[in-house]
N, C-alpha and C positions, 0 to 999 in steps of 0.2 A: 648430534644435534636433534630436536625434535621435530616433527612432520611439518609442522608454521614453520620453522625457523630456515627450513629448506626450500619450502614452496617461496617465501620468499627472496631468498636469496636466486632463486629460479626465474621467477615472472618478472618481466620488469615491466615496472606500474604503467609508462607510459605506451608500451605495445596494450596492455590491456584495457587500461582508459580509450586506446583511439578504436577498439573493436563498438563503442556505445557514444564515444564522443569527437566529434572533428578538430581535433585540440590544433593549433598553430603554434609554432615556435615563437616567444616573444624571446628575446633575449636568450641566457641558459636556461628560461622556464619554457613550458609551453599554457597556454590558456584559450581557453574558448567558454560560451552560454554555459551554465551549470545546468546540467542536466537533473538537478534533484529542487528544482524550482523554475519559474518562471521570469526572466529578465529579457532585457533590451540590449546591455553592455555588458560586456562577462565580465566577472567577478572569479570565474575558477579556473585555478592553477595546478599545474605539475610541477613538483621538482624535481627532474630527475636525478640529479644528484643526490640528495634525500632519500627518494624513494617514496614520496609521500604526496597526498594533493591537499587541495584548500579550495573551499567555498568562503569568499572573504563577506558574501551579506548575509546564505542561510546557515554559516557556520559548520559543516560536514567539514569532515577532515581524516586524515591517518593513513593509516598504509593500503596495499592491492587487496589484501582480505576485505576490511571494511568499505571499500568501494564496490569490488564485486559482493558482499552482502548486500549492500543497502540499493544498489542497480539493481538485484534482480531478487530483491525481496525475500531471500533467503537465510538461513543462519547458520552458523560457523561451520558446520559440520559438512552441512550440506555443497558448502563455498569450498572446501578445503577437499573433497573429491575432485570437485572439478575440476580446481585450480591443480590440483597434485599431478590427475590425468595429465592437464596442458603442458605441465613442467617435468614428465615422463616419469614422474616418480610412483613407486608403486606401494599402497596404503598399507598392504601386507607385511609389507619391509617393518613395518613399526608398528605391528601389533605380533602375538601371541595366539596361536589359532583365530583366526580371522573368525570361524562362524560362528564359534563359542563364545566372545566376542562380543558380536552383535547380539547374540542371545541374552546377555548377560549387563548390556550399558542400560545409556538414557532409556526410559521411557518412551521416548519418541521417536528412538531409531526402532526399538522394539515393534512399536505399534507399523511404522513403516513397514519392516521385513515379515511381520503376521500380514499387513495386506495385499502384501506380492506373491505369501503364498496362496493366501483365501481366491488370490483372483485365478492362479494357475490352476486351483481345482474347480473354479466356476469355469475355466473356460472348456477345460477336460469331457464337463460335462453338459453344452452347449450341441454339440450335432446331434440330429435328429430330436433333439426337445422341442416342446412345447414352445419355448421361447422365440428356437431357430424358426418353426412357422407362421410366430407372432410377428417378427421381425421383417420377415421378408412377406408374408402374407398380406401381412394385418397394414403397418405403416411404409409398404413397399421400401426398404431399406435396402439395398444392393448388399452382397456379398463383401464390395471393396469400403462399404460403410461400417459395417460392424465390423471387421476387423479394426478398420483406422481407429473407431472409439471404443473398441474392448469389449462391447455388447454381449457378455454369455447370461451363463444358466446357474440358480441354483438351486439343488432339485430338491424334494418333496420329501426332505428326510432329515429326523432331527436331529441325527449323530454323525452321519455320513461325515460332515465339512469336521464336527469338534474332531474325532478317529484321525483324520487325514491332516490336521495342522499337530495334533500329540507327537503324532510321526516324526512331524517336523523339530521336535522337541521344543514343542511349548506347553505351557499348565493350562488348564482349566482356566486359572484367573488372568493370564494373558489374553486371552480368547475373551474373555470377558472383558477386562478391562479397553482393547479397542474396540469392542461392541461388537462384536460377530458373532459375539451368544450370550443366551442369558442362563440364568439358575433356576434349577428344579429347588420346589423344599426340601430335595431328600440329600441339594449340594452339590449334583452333576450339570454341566453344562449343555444346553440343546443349543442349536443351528438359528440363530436369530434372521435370517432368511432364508425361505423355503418356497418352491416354487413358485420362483419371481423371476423375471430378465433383471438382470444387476447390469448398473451404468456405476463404473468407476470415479471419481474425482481425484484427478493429478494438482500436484503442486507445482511450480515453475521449473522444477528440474525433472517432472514425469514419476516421481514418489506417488503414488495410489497411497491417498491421504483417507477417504471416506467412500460409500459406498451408497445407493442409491436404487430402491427394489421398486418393480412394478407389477401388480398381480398379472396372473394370466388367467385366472377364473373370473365369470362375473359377480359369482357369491364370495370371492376372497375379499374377507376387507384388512387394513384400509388398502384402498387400490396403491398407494403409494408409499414406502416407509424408506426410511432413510436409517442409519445409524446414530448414534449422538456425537455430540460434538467430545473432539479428544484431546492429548497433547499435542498432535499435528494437525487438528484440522478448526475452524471457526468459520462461521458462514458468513460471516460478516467482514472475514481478512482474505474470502479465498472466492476469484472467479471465474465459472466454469470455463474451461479451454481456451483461456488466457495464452497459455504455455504453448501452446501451439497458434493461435492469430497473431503472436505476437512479432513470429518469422514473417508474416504478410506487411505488416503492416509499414513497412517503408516504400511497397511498391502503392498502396492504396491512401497510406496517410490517414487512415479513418479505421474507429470501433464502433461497429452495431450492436449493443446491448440488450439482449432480450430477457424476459424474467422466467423461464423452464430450461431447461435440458434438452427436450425432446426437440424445442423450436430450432436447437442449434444444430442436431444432426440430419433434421431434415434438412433446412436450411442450408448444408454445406455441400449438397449434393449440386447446388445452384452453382456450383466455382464462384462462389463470393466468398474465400476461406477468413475473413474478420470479424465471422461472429462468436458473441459469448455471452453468459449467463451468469445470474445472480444466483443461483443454486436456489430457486424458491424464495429465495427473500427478498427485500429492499434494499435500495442501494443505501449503501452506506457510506461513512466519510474515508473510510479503510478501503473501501471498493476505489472511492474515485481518485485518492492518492496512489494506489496502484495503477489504474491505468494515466493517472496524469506523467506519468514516468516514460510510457512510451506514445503518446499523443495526444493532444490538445484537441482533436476532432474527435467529437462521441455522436451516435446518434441513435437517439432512441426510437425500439420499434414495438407500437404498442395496436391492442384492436381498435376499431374505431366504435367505442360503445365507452358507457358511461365507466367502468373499469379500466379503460386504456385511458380514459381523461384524469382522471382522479391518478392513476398511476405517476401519469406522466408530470403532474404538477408536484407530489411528492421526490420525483429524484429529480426534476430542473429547482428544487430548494436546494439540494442536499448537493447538488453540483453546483449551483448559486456560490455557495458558501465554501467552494473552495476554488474560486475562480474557475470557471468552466463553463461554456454555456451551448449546451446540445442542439443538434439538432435533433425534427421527428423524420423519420421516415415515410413518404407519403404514397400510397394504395388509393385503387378504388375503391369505394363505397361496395359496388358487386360484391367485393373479397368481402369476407370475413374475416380472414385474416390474413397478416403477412406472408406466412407458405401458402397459402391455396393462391393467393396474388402471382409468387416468383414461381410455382408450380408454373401456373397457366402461362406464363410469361415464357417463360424456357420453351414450351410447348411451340411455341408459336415461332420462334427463331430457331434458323438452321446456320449454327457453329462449322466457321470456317476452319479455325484456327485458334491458340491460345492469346495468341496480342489481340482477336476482336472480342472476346470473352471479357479480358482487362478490359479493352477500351470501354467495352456497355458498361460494364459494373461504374467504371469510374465517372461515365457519364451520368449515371443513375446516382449516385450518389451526389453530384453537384444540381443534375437537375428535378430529383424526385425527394429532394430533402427539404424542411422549412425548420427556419430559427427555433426555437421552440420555443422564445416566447409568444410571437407570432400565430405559433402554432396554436397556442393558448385561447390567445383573442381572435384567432379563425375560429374555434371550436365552441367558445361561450355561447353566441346565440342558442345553438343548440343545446345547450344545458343549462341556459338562466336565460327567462324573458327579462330583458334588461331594459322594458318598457315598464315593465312593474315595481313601484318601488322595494319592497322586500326584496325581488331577487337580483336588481340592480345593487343593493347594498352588497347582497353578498358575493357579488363577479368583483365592484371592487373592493371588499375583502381579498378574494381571490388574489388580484394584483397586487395591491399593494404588501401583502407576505410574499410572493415572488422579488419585488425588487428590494423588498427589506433585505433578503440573503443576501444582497451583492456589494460587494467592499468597493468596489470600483467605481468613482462618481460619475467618470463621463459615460459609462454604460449605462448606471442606472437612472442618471440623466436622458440617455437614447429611450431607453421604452417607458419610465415615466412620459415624456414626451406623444410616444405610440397609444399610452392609455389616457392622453389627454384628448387624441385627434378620433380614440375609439367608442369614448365617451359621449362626446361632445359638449363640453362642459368647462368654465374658465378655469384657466391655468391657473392663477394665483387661490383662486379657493380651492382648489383642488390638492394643488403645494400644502397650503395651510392645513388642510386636511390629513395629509399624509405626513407633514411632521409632528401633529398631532399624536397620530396612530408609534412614531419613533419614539415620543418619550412618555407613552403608555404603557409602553412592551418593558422588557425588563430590560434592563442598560446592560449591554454590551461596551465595551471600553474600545473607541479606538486605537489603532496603532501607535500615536503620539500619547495616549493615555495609557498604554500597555507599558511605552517604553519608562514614561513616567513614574509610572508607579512599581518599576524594578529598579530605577535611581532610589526610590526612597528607601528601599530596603540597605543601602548602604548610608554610611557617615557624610553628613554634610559637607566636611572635609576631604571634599574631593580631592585637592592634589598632596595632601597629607597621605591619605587611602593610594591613590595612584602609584606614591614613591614609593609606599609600605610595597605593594604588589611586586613594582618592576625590580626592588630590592629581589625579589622572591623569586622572578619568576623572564627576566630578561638580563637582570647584568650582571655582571662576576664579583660584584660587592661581599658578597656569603664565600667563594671558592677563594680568592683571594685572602681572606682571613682566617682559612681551614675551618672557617663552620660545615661540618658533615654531620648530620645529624639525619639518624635512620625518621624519625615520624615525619621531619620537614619534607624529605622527599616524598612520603607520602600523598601528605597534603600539600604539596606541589603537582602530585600528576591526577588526585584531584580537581583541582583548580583547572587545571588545563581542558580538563572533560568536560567541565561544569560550565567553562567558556563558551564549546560548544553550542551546549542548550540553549544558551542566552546570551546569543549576538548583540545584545543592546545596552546591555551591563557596565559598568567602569571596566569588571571583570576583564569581560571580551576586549574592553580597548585596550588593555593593557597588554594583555595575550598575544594580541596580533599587531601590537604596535601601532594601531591605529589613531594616532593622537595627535594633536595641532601643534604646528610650531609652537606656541606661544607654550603651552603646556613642558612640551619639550626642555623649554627655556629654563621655568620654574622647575622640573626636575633636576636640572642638572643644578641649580642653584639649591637645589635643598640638598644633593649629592654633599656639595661641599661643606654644606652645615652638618649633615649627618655624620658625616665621616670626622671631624673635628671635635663636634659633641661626643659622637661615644666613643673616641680613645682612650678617654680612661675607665670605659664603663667593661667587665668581664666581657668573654664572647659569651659566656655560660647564660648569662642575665640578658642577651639582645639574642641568642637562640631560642629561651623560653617567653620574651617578647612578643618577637616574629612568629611563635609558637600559637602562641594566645590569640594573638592578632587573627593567624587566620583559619583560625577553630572559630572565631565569631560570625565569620563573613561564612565559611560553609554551614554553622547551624541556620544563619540569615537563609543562605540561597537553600536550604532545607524545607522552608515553611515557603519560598518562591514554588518549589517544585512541586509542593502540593498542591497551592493555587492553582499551576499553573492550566490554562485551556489548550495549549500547543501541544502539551504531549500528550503520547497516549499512556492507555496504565499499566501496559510493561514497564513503557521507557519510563515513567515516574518509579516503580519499584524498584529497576535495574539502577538508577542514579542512588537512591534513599539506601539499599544495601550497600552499593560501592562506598557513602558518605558514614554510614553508619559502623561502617566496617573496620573502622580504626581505633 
């Protein structure tokens, strides 16, 4: 058997769903809150029988791989260590020299095993450098800090690191192609960081993904470089020490997101271990779908200067828009910023024990945090005379693109409300106002206009279409008259995928069985017409039918998937090759 077909017949899905979800036994299923969305009444199911779960509103579905995938934002390979470990089996077993192997596969395990060794020679060469008294000199970093975040050296030399990964038997253009060196013109590779402290970036399973230099001269420039982005690494899907606050964060319930690196390792010194980092950028909608995975409480911790306001109203849009709603962090004005603040704070208290460490942190976070819209309209006087017309205009600008991001009417009702009382200005012109400002912007479709408008993509003839599907794809109509035919099943486990994506679809209703008595009714009455109709007709002529049929509906839901705004554009490519593929 192959290594999946072990691991699972090993892990049984409901031990591993209840390690991330508190499933209850309903009957022989078990179900609890889907954990890959936000609800009120759960919708997600175990089979254990099966082997398999279901999200019956976000549509997730399949076996323990694509659970553990898509929980912990990983992919196949990366799933299938773990998983293999958990189920004792050993990965060796089923390959051919293991490390010729990895030399030799994807791309991205590649670029992986060149960064674990780049780092073992960075860290070789870490004692007594430069770096080691930058570290502990310079941004007082304890001994038990650099180790925890990997903090070495890479030293001041341009062939040293390329010599020492060749050993490892990699080429030149490996070395290159994860970016740890570039090209001479004469075609040899040099050391693409040299005398830098190098800070690592892990992926959710601790893979050294990317790498992060900082000078230690004051004439090095630039003071900061990074690598580029590779097969394993985007800055926009990946955020800093995630992978590790992510073990805290059941006893805190809360992420502080900060936007550097360096804020996080100082910062962890404070025993508040749930902060993490945007790697240098902005948040993105990839950032906040990953951490909406493991908590609904974020709070953002930004300076208190016209760069921390402007910050902060950019990623409370970008969280707006995926339901989310931050808090800030709140400091004195004294500080500068949020380390020199929890610096001087720590200072000041003498640590009994680890439960009063918890208790302060957890009280600082309920009582030193504000909403962040709030936070907003705390913050405006000081950034717009909102006595002046001009910059009154533009605070409510300000606001009104804050609450535009939010899907949620009785929220966005709440702080429209708050920027009525902040105003001081009528309600009803101020409404008119701001629906104004809605259908000036560019039309967004709501959710009833989403679903709408993926009905239209099919045949008017919904329970025609319906019976066509359940023919296909729920009853034994096909087995029962030896239709076997290799493309149907194809486009059969197609369809099934394609459900997935589009919970809203006839597709989907049909799939999951989700459909009204009344419907019910009509199918079973058109059963019996079908079935009486085409007994004299070949099976040959209702297989290239049923064929046709639903080669229409996947070129249809083809031109859906390109529209579509829900997915991102992996998952759009990975559907359009699987569709295309036949």
């Amino acid at each position: 058997m192959s290594l999946r077909d072990d691991v699972l017949n090993r892990i049984d899905i409901v031990d591993l769903v209840s390690k991330y979800v508190n499933i209850k036994r309903t009957g022989k299923n078990w179900s609890w809150l889907c954990p890959f969305h936000r609800e009120r009444s759960p919708s997600f199911t175990v089979a254990e029988d099966k082997q398999i779960f279901k999200c019956f509103w976000c549509g997730k579905w399949w076996n323990a791989i694509t659970f553990h995938m898509e929980i912990e934002r990983i992919d196949f390979w990366d799933s299938m260590k773990i998983l293999a470990k958990d189920a004792g089996l050993d990965i060796n077993d089923y390959q051919k020299d293991p490390e010729k192997q990895k030399i030799k596969s994807s791309e991205r395990e590649k670029i992986k095993l060149l960064n674990k060794r780049a780092q073992a020679f960075f860290r070789q060469n870490f004692p007594s450098s430069k770096a080691e008294n930058y570290a502990l000199e310079k941004r007082f970093l304890s001994q038990e800090t650099i180790e925890k975040f990997w903090l070495w050296y890479a030293p001041d030399s341009y062939y040293d690191q390329v010599t020492f990964l060749k050993d490892k038997w990699f080429s030149s253009q490996d070395i290159i192609w994860a970016g740890l060196a570039k090209n001479w013109k004469s075609g040899d590779a040099f050391a693409f960081f040299r005398h830098r402290l190098t800070f690592p970036i892990h992926d959710h399973i601790w893979n050294v993904v990317w790498f992060w230099g900082r000078a230690l001269d004051a004439d090095q420039n630039p003071k900061y470089l990074n690598t580029t982005e590779t097969a394993v690494y985007e800055k926009s899907s990946i955020l800093y020490w995630l992978d590790k606050a992510k073990s805290e964060i059941r006893t805190f319930d809360h992420l502080i997101v900060v936007e550097w690196y360096m804020d996080v390792i100082a910062l962890s010194q404070y025993w508040l271990p749930i902060w993490i980092a945007t790697c240098g950028t902005a948040l993105t909608v990839q950032h906040t779908k990953l951490v909406s995975r493991h908590t609904q409480n974020l709070v953002f911790a930004f300076d208190q200067d016209w760069a921390g306001y402007e910050a902060a109203i950019r990623w409370l849009k970008v969280a707006y828009e995926q339901d989310l709603y931050p808090k800030i962090l709140l400091f004195p004005k004294e500080y500068k910023d949020v380390d020199e603040w929890m610096s001087a704070t720590v200072e000041k208290r003498n640590w009994f024990s680890d439960e009063e460490k918890e208790w302060y942190w957890k009280w600082v976070l309920k009582e030193k945090t504000q909403d962040g819209f709030d936070w907003v309209l705390a913050s405006l006087p000081n950034h717009h005379d909102v006595e002046n017309p001009v910059e009154r205009k533009k605070a409510t600008q300000i606001l009104f693109e804050l609450i535009s991001k939010i899907e949620d009417y009785a929220v966005m009702q709440m702080y429209f409300w708050r920027i009525v009382n902040f105003l001081w200005v009528n309600e009803q012109m101020l409404r008119k106002q701001f629906r104004q400002r809605l259908k000036t912007r560019r039309h967004r479709p709501t959710s009833f206009e989403q679903v709408e408008e993926e009905k239209k993509t099919w045949s008017s003839r919904l329970v025609d279409e319906k019976y066509l599907l359940w023919v296909l794809l729920q009853s034994d109509f096909l087995e029962n008259n030896q239709v076997n035919e290799e493309r149907y099943e194809a486009y059969k486990n197609i369809l099934t995928v394609l459900a997935e994506y589009f919970p809203t679809t006839v597709l989907a209703e049909v799939v999951w069985w989700d459909i009204s008595s009344e419907t019910r009714e009509k199918l079973d009455e058109a059963e019996l017409f079908w079935n009486q109709e085409l007994s004299h007709i070949s099976w040959e002529k209702i297989t290239d039918a049923l064929i046709s049929f639903v080669h229409k509906q996947i070129y249809k839901l083809q031109r859906v998937v390109l529209k579509s705004k829900k997915l991102w554009t992996q998952e759009k490519q990975e559907l359009l090759d699987l569709m295309r593929s036949l």
